[in-house]
mmCIF file of the N, C-alpha and C atoms, coordinates in Angstrom:
data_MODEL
# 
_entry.id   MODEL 
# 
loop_
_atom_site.group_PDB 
_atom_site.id 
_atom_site.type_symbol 
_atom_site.label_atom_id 
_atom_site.label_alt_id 
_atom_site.label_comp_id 
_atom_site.label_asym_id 
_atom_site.label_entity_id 
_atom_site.label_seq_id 
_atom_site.pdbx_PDB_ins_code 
_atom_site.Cartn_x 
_atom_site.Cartn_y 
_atom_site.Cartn_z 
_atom_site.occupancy 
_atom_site.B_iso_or_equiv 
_atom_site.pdbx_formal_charge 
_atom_site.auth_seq_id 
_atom_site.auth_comp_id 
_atom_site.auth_asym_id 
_atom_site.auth_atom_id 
_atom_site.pdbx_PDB_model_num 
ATOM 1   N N  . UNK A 1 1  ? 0.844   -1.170 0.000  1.00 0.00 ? 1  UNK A N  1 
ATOM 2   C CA . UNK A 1 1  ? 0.000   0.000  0.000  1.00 0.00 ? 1  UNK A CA 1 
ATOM 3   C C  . UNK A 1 1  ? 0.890   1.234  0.000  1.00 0.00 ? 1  UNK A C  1 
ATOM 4   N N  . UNK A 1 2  ? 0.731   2.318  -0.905 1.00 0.00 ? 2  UNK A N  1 
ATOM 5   C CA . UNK A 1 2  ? 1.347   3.202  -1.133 1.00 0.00 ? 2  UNK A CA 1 
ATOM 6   C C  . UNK A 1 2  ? 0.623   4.641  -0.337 1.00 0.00 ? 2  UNK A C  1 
ATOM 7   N N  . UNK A 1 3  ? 1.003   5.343  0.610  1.00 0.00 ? 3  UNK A N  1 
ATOM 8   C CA . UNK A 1 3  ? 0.420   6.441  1.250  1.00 0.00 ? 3  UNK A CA 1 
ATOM 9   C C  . UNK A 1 3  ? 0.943   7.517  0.980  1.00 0.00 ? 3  UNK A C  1 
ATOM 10  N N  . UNK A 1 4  ? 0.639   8.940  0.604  1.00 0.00 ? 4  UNK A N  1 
ATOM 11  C CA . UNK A 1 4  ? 1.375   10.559 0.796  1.00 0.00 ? 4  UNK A CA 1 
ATOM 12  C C  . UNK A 1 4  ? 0.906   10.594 2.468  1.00 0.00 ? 4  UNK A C  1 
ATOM 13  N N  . UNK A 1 5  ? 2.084   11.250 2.365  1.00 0.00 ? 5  UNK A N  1 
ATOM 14  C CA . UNK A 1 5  ? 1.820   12.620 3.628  1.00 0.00 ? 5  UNK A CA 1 
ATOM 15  C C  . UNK A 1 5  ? 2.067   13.683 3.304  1.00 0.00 ? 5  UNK A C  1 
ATOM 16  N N  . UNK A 1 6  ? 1.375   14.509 4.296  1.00 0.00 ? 6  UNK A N  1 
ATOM 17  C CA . UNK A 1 6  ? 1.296   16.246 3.636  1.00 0.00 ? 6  UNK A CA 1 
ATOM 18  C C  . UNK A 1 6  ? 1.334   16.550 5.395  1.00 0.00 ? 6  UNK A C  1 
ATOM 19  N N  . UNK A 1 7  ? 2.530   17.999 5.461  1.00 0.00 ? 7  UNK A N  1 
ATOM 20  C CA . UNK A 1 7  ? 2.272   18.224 6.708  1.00 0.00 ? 7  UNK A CA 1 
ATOM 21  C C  . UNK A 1 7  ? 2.175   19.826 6.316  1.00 0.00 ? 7  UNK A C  1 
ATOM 22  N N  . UNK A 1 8  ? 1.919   20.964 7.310  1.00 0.00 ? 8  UNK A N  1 
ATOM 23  C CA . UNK A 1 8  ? 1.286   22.064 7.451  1.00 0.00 ? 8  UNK A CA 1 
ATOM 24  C C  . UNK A 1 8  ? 2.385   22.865 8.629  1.00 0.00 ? 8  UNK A C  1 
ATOM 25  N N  . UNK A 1 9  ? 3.421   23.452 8.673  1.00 0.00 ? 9  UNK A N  1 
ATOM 26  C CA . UNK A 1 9  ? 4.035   24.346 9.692  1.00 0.00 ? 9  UNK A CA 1 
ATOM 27  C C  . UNK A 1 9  ? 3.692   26.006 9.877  1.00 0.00 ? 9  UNK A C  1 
ATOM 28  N N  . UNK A 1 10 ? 3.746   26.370 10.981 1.00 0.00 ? 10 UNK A N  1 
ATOM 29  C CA . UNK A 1 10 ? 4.143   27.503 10.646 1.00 0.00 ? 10 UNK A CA 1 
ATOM 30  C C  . UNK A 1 10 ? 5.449   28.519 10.112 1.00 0.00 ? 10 UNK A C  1 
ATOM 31  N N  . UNK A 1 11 ? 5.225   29.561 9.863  1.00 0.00 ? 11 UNK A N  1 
ATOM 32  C CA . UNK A 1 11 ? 5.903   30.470 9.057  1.00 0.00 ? 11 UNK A CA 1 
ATOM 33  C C  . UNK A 1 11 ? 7.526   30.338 8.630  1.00 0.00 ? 11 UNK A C  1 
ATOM 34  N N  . UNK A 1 12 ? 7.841   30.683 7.560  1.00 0.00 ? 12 UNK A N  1 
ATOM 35  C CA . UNK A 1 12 ? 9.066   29.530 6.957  1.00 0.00 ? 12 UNK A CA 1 
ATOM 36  C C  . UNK A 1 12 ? 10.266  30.461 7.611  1.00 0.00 ? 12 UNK A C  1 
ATOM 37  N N  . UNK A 1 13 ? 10.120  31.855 7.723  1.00 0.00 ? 13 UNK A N  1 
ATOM 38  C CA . UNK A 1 13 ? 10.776  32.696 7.923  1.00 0.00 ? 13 UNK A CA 1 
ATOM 39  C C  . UNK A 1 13 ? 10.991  32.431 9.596  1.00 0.00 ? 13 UNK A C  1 
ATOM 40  N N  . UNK A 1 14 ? 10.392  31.798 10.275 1.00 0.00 ? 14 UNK A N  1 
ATOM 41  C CA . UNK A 1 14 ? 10.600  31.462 12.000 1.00 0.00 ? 14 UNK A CA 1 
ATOM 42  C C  . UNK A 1 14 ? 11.769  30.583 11.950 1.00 0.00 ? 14 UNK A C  1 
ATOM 43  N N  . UNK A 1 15 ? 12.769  30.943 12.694 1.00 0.00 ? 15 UNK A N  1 
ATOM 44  C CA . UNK A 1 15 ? 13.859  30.165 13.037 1.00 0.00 ? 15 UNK A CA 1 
ATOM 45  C C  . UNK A 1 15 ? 13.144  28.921 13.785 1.00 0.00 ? 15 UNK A C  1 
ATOM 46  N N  . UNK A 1 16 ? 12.227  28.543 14.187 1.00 0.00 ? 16 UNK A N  1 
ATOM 47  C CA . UNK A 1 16 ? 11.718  27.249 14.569 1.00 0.00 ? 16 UNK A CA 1 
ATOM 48  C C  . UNK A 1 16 ? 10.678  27.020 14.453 1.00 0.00 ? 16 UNK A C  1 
ATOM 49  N N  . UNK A 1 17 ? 10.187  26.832 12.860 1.00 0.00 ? 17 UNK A N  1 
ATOM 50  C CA . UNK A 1 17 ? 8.566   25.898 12.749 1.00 0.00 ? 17 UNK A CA 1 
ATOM 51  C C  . UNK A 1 17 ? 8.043   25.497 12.983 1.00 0.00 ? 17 UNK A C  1 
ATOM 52  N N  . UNK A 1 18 ? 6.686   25.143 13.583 1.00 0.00 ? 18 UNK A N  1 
ATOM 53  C CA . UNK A 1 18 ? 6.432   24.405 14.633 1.00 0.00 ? 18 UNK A CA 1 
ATOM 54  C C  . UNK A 1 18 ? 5.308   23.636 13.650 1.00 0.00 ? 18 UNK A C  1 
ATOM 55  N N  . UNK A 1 19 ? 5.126   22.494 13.674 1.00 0.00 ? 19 UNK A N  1 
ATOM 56  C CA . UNK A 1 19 ? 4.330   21.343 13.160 1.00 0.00 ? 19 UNK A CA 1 
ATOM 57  C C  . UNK A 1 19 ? 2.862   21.795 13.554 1.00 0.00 ? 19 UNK A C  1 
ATOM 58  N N  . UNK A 1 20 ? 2.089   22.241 12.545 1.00 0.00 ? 20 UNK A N  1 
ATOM 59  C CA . UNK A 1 20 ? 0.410   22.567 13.059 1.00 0.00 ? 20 UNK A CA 1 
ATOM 60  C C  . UNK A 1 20 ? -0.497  21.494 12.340 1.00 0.00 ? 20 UNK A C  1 
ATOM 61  N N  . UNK A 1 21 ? -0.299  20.421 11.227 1.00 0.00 ? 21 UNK A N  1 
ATOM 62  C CA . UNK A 1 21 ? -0.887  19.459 11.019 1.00 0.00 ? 21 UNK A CA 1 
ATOM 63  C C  . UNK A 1 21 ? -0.154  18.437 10.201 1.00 0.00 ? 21 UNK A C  1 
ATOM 64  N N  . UNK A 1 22 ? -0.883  17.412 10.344 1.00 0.00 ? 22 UNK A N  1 
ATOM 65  C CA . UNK A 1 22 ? -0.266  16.116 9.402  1.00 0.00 ? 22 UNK A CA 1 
ATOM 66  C C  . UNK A 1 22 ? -1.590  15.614 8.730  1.00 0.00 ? 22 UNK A C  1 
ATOM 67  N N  . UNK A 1 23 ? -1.376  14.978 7.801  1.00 0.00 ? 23 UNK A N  1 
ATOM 68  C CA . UNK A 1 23 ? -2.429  14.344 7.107  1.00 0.00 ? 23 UNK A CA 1 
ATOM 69  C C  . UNK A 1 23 ? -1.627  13.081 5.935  1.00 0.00 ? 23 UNK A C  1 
ATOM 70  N N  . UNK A 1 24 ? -2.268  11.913 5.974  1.00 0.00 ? 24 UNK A N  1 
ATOM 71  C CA . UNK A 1 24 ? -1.611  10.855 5.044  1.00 0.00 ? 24 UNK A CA 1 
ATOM 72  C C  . UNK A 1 24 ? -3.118  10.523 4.817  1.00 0.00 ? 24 UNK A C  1 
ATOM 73  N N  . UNK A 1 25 ? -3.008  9.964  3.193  1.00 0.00 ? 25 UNK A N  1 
ATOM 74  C CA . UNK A 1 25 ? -4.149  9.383  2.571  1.00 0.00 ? 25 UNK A CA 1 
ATOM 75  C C  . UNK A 1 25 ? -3.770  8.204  1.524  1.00 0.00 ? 25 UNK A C  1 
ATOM 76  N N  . UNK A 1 26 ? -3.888  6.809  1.369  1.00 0.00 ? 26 UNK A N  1 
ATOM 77  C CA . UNK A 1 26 ? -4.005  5.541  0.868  1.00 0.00 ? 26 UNK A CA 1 
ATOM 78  C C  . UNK A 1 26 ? -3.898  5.975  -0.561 1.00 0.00 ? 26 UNK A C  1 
ATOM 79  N N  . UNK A 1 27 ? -3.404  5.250  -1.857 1.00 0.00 ? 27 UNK A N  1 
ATOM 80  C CA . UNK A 1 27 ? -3.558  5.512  -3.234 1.00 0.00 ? 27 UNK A CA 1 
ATOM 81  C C  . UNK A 1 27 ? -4.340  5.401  -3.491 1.00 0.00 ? 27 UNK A C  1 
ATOM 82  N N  . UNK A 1 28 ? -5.266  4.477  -2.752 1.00 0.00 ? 28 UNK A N  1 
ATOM 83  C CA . UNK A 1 28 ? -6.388  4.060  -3.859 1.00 0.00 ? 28 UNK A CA 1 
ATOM 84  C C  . UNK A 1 28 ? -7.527  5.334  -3.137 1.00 0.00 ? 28 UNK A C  1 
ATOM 85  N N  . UNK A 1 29 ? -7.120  6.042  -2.218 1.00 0.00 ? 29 UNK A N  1 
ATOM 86  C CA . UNK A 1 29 ? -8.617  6.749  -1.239 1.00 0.00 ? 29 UNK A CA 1 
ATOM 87  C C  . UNK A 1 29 ? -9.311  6.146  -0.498 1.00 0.00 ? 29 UNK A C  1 
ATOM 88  N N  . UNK A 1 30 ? -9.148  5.069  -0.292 1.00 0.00 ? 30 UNK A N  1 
ATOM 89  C CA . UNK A 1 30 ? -10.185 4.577  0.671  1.00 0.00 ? 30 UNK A CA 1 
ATOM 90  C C  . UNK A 1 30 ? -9.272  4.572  1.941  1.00 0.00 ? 30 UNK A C  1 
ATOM 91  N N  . UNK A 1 31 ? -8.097  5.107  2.543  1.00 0.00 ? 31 UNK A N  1 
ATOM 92  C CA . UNK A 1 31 ? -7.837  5.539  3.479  1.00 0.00 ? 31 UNK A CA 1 
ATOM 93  C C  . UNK A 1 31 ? -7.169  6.367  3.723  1.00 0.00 ? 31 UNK A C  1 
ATOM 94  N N  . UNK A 1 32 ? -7.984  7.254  5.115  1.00 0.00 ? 32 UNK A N  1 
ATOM 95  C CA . UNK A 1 32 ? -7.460  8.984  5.205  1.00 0.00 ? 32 UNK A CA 1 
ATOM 96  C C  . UNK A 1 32 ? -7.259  9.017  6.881  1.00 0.00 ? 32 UNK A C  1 
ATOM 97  N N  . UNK A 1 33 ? -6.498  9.998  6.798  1.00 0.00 ? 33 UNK A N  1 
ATOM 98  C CA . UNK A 1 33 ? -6.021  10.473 8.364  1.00 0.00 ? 33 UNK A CA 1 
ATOM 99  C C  . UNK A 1 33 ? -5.252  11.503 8.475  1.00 0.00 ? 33 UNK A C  1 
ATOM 100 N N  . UNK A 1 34 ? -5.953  12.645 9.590  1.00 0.00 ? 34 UNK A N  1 
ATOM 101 C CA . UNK A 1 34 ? -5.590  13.960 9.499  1.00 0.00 ? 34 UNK A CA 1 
ATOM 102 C C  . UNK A 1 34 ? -5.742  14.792 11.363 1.00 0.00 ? 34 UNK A C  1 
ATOM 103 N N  . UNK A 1 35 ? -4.547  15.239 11.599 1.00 0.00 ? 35 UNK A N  1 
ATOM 104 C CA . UNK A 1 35 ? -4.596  15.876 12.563 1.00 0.00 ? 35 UNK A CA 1 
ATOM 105 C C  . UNK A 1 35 ? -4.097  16.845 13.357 1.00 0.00 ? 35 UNK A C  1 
ATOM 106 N N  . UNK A 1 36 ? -4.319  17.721 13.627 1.00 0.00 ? 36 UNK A N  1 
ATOM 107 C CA . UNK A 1 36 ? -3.993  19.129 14.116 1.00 0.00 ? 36 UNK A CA 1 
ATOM 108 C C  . UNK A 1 36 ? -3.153  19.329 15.702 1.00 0.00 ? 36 UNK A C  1 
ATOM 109 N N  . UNK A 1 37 ? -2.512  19.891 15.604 1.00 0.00 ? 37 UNK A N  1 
ATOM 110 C CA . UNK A 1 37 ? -1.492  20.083 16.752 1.00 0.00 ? 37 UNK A CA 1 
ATOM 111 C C  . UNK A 1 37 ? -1.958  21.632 17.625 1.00 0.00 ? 37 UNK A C  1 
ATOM 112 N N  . UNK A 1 38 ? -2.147  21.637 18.828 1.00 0.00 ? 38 UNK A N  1 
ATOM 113 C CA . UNK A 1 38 ? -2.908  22.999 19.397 1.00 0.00 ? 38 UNK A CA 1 
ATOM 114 C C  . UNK A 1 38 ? -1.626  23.494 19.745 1.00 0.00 ? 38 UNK A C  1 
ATOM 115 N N  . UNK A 1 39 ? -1.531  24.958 20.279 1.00 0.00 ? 39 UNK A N  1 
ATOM 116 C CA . UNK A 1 39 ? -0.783  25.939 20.812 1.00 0.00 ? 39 UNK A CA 1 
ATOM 117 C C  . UNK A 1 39 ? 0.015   24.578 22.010 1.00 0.00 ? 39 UNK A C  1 
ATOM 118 N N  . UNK A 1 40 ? -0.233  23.894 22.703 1.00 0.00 ? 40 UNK A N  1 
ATOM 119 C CA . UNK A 1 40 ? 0.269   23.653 23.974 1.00 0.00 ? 40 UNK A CA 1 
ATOM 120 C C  . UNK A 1 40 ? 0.562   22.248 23.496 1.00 0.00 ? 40 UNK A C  1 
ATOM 121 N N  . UNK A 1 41 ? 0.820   21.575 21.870 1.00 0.00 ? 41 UNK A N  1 
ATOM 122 C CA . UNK A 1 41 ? 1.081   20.431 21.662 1.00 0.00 ? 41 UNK A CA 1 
ATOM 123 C C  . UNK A 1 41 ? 0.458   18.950 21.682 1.00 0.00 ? 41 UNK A C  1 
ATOM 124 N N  . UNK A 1 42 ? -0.871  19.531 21.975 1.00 0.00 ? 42 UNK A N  1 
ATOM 125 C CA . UNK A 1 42 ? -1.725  18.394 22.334 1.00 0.00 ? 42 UNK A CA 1 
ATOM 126 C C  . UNK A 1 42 ? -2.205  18.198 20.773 1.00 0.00 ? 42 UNK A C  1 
ATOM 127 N N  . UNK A 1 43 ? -2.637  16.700 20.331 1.00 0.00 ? 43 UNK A N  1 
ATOM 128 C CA . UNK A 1 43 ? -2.809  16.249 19.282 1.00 0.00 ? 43 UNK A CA 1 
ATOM 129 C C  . UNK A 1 43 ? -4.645  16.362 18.903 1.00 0.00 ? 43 UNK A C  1 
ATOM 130 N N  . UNK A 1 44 ? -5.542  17.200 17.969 1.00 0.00 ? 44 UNK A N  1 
ATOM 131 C CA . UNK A 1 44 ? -6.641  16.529 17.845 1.00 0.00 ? 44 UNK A CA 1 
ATOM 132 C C  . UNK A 1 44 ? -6.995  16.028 16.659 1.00 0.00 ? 44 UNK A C  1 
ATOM 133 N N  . UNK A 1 45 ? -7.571  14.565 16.499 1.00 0.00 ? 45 UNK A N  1 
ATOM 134 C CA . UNK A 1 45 ? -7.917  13.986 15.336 1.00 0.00 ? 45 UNK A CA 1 
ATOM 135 C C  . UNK A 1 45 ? -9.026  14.708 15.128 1.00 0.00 ? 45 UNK A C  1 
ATOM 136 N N  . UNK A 1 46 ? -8.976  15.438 13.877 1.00 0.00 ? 46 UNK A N  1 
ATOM 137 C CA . UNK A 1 46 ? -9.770  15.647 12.339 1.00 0.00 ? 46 UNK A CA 1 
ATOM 138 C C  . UNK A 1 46 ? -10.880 14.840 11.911 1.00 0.00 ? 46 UNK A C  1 
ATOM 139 N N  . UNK A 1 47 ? -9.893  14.166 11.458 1.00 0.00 ? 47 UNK A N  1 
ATOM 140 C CA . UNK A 1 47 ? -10.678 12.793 10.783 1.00 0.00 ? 47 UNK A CA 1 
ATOM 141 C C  . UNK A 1 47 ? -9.869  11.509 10.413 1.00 0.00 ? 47 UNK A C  1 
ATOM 142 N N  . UNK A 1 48 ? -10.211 10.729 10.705 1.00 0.00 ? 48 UNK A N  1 
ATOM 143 C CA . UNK A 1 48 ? -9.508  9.319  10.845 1.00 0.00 ? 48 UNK A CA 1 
ATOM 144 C C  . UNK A 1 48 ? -10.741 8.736  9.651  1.00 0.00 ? 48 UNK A C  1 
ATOM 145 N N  . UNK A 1 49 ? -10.436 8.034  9.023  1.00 0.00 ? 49 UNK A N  1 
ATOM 146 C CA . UNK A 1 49 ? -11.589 7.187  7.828  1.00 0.00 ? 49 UNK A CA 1 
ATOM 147 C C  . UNK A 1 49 ? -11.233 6.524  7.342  1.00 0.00 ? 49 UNK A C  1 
ATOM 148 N N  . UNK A 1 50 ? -11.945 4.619  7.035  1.00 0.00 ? 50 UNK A N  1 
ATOM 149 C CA . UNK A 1 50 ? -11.721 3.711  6.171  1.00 0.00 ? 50 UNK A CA 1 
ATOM 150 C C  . UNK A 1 50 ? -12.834 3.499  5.159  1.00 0.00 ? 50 UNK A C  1 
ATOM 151 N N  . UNK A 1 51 ? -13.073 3.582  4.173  1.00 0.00 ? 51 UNK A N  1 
ATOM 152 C CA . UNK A 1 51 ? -14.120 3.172  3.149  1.00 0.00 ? 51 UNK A CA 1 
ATOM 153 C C  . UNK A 1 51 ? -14.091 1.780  2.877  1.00 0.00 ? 51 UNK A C  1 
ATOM 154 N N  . UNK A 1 52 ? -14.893 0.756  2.405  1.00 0.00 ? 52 UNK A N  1 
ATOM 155 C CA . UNK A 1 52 ? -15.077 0.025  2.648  1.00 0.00 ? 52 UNK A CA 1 
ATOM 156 C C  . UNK A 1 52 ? -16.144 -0.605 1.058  1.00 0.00 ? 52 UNK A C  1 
# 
C-alpha cells in the first residue's frame, strides 16, 4: 500500500517551525487520516476514515 503525507508548519521565515498538522491518505482513497497540533502540543484527530 502506497500512502502521501502532507504536513502544514508555521511560518518559513521562523527560526523554529512548529508542526500545526499532518495528514496521510491511501492511493487508492479509501484511506485517510488527518490531525492538528494545538498551541500547547496536544494532538486533535480531524478525521480518521476507512471506506469500505
Amino acid at each position: 500500500m502506497l500512502l502521501f503525507l502532507d504536513t502544514e508548519y508555521t511560518g518559513l521565515r521562523q527560526h523554529t517551525p512548529k508542526l500545526i498538522s499532518l495528514g496521510m491518505v491511501s492511493e487508492d482513497g479509501q484511506r485517510e487520516f488527518y490531525v492538528e497540533l494545538s498551541e500547547r502540543g496536544t494532538l486533535t484527530t480531524v478525521r480518521a476514515s476507512q471506506s469500505e
